[in-house]
C-alpha positions in Angstrom: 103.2 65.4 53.9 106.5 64.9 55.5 107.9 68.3 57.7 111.7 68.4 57.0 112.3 71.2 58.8 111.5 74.2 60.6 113.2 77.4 61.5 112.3 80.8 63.9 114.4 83.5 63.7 112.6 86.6 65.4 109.4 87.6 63.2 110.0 85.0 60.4 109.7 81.3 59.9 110.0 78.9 57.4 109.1 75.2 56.9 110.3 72.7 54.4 108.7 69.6 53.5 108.2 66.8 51.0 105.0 65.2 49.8 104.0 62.3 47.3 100.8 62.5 45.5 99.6 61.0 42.0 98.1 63.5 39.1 95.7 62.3 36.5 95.6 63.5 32.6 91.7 64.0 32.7 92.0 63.5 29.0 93.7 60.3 28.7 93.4 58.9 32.0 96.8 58.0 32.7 98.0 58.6 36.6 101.5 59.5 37.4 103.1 59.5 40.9 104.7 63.0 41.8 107.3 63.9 44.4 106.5 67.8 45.6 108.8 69.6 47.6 107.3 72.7 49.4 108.8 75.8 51.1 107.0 77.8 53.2 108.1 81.3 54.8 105.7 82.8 57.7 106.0 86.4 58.9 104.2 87.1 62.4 101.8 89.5 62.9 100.6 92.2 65.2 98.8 89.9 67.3 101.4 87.5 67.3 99.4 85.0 64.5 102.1 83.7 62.1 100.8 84.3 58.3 102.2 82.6 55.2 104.2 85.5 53.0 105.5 83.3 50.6 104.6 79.7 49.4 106.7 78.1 46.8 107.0 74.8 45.6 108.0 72.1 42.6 107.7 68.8 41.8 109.7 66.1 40.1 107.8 65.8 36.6 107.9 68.0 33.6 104.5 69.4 32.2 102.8 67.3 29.3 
């Protein structure tokens, strides 16, 4: 995985970053190489932890 990015702003964060990978069809056996690209947007807590709030993410191939 690749970090891209990364912002602070006061109580919430957010990371952007990039990974290749390859997915199987357990059916056929055929692999594919993938491209994901993820966003990730923290909030800190009380005790200062950071917690993900939202996680979202999509890739560069359509579904079968």
């Amino acid at each position: 995985m690749e970090l891209n990015e990364l912002v602070i702003a006061g109580d919430w964060a957010f990371d952007r970053c990039v990974f290749e990978g390859t997915v199987t069809n357990q059916a056929t056996g055929e692999a594919r190489d993938i491209l994901n690209g993820n966003i990730h947007i923290y909030r800190r807590q009380p005790d200062g932890s950071w917690k993900i709030a939202w996680d979202i993410w999509n890739n560069d191939i359509a579904p079968e």
